[in-house]
LOVEX-644790 format. One record per atom (N, C-alpha, C): residue in three letters; atom name; y, z, x. Coordinates in Angstrom, 2 decimals, decimal comma. Last residue first. Example, Ala and Ser with C-alpha at 12.3 -4.5 7.8 and 13.67 -1.06 7.14 Angstrom:
rest	atom	py	pz	px
ser	N	-2,25	7,08	12,85
ser	CA	-1,06	7,14	13,67
ser	C	0,03	7,87	12,90
ala	N	-5,69	7,80	13,19
ala	CA	-4,50	7,80	12,30
ala	C	-3,30	7,80	13,20
This chain:
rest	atom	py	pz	px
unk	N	1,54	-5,09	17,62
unk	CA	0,49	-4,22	17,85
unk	C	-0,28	-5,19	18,76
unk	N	2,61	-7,41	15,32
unk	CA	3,05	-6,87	16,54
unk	C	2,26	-5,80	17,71
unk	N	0,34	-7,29	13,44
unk	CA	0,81	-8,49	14,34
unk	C	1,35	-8,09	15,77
unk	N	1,13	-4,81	12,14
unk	CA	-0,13	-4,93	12,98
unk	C	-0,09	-6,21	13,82
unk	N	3,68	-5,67	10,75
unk	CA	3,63	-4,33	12,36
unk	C	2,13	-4,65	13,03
unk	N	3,03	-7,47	9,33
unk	CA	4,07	-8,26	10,77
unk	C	4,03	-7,25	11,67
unk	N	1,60	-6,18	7,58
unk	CA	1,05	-7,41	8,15
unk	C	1,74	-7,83	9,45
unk	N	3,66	-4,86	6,39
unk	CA	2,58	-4,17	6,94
unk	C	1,45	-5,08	8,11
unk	N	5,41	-7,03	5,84
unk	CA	6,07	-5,69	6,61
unk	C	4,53	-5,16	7,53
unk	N	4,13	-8,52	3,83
unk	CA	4,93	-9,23	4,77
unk	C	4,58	-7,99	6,24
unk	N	3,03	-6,76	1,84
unk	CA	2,35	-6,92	2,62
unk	C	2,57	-7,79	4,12
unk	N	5,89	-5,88	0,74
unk	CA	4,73	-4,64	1,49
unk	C	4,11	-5,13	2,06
unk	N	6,61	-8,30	-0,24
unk	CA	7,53	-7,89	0,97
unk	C	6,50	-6,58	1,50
unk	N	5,09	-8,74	-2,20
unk	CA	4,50	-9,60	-0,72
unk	C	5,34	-9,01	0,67
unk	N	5,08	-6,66	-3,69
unk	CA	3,63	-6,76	-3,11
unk	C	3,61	-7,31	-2,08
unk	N	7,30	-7,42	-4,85
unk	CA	7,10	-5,92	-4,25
unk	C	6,08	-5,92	-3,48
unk	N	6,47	-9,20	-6,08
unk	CA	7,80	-9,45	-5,03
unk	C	7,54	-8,49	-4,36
unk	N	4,83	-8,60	-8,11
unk	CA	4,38	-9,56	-7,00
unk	C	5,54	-9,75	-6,08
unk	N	6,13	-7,11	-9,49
unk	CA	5,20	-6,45	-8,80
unk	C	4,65	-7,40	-7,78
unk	N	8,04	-8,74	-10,83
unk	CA	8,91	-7,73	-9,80
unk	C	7,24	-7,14	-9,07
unk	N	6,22	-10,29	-12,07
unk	CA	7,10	-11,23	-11,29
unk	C	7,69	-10,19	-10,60
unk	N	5,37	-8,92	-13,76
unk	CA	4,53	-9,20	-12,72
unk	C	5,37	-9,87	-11,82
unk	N	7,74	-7,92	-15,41
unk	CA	7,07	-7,14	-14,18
unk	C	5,95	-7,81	-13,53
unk	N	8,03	-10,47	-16,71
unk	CA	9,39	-9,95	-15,25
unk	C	8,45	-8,94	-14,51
unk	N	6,35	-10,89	-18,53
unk	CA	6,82	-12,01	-17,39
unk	C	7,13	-11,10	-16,48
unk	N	6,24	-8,54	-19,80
unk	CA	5,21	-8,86	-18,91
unk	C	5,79	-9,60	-17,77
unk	N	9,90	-7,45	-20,16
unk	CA	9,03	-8,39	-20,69
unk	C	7,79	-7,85	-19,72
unk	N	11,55	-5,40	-19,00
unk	CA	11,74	-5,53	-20,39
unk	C	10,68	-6,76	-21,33
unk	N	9,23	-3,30	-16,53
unk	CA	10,34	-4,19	-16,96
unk	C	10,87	-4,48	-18,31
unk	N	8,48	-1,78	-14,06
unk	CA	7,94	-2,11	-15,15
unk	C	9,33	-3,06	-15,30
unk	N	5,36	-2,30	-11,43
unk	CA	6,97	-2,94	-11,50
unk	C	7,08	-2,55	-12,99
unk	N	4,18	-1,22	-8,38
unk	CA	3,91	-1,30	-9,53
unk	C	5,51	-1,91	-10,13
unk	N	1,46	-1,52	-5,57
unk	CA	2,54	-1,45	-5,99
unk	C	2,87	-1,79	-7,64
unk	N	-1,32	-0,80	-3,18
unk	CA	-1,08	-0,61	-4,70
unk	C	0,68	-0,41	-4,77
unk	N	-3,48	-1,11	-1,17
unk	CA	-2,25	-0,56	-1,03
unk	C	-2,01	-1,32	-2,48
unk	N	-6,74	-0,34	0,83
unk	CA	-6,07	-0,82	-0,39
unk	C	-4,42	-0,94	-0,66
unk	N	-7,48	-0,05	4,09
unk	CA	-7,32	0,74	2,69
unk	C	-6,26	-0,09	2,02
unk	N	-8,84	-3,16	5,79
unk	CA	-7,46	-1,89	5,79
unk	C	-8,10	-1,21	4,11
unk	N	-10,60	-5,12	6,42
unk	CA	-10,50	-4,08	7,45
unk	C	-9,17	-2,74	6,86
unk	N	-8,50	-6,87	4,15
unk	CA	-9,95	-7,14	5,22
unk	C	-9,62	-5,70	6,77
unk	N	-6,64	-5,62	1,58
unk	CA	-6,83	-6,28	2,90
unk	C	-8,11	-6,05	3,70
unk	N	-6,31	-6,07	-1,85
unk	CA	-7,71	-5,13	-0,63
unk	C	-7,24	-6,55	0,72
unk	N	-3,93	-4,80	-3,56
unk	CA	-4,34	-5,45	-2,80
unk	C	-5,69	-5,01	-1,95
unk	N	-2,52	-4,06	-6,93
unk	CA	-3,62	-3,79	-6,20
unk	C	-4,13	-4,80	-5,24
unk	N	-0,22	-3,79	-9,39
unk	CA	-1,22	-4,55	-8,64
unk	C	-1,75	-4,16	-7,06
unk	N	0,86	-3,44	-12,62
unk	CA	0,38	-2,08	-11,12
unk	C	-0,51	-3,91	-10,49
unk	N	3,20	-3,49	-15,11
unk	CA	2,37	-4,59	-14,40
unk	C	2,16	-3,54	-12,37
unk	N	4,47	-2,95	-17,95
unk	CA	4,02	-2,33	-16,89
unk	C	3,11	-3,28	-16,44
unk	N	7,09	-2,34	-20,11
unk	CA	5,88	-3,01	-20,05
unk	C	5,41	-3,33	-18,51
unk	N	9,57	-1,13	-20,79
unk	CA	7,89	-0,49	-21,52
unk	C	6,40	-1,22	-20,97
unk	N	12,22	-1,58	-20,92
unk	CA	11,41	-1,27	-19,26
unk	C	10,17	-0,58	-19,99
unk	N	12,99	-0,32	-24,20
unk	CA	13,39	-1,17	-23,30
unk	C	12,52	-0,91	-21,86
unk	N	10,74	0,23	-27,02
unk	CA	11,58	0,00	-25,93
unk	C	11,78	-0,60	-24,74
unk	N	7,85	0,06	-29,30
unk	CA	8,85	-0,96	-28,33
unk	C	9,82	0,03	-27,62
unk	N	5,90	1,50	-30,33
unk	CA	6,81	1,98	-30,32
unk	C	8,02	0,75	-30,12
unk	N	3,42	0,16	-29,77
unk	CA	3,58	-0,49	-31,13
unk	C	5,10	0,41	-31,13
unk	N	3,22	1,19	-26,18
unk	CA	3,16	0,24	-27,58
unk	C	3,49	-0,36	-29,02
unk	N	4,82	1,43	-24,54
unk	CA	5,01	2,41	-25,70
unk	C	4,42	1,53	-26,68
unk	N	3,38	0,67	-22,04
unk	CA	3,28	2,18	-22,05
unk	C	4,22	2,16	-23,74
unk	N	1,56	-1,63	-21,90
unk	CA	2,28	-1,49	-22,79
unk	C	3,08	-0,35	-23,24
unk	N	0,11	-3,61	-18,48
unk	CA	0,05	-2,49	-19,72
unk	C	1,31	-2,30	-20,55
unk	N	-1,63	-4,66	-16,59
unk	CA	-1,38	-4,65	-17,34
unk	C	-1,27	-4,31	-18,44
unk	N	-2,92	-4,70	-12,87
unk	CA	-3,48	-4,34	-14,48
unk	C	-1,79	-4,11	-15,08
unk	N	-4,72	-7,02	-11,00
unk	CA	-3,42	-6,94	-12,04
unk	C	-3,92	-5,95	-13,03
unk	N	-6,10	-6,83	-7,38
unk	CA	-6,48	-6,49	-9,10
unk	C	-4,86	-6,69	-9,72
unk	N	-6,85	-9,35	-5,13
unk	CA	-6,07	-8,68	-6,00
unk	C	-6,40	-8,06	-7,41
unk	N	-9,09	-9,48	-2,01
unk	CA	-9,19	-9,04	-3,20
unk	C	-7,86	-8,55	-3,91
unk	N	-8,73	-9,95	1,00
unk	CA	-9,91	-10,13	0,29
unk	C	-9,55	-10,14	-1,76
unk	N	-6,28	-11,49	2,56
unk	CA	-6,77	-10,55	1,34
unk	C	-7,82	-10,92	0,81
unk	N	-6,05	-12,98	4,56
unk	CA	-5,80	-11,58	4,57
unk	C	-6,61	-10,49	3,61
unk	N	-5,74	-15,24	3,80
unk	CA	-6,57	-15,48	4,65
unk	C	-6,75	-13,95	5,12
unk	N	-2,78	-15,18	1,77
unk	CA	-4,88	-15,19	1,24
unk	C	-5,61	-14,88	2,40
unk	N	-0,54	-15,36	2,51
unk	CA	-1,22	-14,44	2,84
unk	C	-3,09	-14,42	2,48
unk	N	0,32	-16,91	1,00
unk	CA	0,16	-17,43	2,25
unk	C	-0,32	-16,70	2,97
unk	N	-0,23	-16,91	-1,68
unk	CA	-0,84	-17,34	-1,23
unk	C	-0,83	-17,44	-0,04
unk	N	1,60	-15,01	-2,94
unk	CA	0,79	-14,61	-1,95
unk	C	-0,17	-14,88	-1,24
unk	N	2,65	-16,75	-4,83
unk	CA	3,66	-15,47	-4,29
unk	C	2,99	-15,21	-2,82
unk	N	0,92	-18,45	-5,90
unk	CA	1,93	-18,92	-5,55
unk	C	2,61	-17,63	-4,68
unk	N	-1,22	-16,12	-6,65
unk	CA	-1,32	-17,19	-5,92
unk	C	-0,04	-17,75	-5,45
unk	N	0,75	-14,99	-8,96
unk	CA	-0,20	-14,25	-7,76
unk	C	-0,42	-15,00	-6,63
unk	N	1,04	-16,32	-10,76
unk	CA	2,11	-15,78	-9,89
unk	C	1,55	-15,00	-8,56
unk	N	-1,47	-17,28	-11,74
unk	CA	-0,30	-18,27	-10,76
unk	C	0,34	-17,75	-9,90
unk	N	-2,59	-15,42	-12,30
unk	CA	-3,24	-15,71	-11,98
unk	C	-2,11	-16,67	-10,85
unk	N	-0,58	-14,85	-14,73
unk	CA	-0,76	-14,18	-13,81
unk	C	-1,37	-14,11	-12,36
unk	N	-1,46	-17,39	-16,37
unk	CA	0,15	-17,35	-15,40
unk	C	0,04	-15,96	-14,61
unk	N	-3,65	-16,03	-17,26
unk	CA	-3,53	-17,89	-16,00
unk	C	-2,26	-17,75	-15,25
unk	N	-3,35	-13,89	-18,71
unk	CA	-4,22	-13,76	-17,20
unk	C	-3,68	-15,29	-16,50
unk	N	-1,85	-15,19	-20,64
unk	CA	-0,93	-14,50	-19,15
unk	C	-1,84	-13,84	-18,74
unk	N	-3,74	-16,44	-21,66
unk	CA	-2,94	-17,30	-20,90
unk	C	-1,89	-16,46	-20,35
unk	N	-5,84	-14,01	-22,41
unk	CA	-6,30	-15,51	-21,74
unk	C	-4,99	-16,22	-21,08
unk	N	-3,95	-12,54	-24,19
unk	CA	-4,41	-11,88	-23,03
unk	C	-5,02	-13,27	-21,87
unk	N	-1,83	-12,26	-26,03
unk	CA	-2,14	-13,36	-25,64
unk	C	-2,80	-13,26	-23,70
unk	N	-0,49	-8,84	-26,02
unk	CA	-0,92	-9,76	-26,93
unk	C	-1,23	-10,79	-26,13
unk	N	-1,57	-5,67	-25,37
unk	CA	-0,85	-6,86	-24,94
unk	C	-1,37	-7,98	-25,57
unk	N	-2,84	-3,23	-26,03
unk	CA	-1,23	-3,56	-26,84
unk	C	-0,86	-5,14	-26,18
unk	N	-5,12	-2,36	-24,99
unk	CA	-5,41	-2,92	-26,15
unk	C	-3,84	-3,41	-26,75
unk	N	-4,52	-3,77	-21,35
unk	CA	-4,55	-2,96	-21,96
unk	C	-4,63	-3,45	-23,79
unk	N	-6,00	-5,46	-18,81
unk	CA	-4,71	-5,47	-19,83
unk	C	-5,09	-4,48	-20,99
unk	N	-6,52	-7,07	-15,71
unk	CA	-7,24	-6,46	-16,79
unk	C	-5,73	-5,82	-17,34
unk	N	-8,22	-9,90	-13,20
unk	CA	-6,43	-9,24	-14,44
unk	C	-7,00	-8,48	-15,04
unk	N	-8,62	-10,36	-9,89
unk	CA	-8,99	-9,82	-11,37
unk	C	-7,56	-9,50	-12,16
unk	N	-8,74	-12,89	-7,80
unk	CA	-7,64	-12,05	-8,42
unk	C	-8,39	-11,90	-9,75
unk	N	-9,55	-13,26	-4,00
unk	CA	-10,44	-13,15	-5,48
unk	C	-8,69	-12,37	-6,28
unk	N	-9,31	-15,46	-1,75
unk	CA	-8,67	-14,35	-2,43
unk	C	-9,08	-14,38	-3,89
């Protein structure tokens, strides 16, 4: 399982929350790897230099082997939390989608 991060010009300390992104990803969905070819993270600041509250945006992007893509998104009051709500979101989609073709 390949995982790209990409981040927009407002996010600060881009090298070490690609690593912890990189973690949460792995740890969340590792048990699924043998599935996924490919995660993208993108990462973003929708009010930038504005601040408010739920401004900071984490979309991630799965490529399953043989399937179309499927894309979930989280925002939140930190980075931390929305990758952490987009990777929750991601594994229960790919739990679900993964356990009907099982069944099949």
């Amino acid at each position: 399982m390949k995982i790209q991060i990409n981040t927009d010009n407002h996010i600060a300390g881009r090298e070490e929350l690609a690593e912890q992104a990189k973690a949460t990803v792995k740890s969340t969905l590792g048990h699924l790897a043998e599935h996924i070819t490919r995660v993208e993270v993108h990462l973003s600041d929708e009010n930038s230099d504005k601040g408010g509250s739920h401004d900071k945006r984490c979309m991630m992007e799965a490529r399953l082997e043989g399937h179309q893509p499927v894309a979930v998104s989280d925002e939140a009051e930190s980075i931390d939390q929305a990758i952490d709500g987009a990777a929750e979101k991601l594994k229960r989609f790919l739990d679900h989608t993964l356990g009907r073709l099982h069944d099949k």
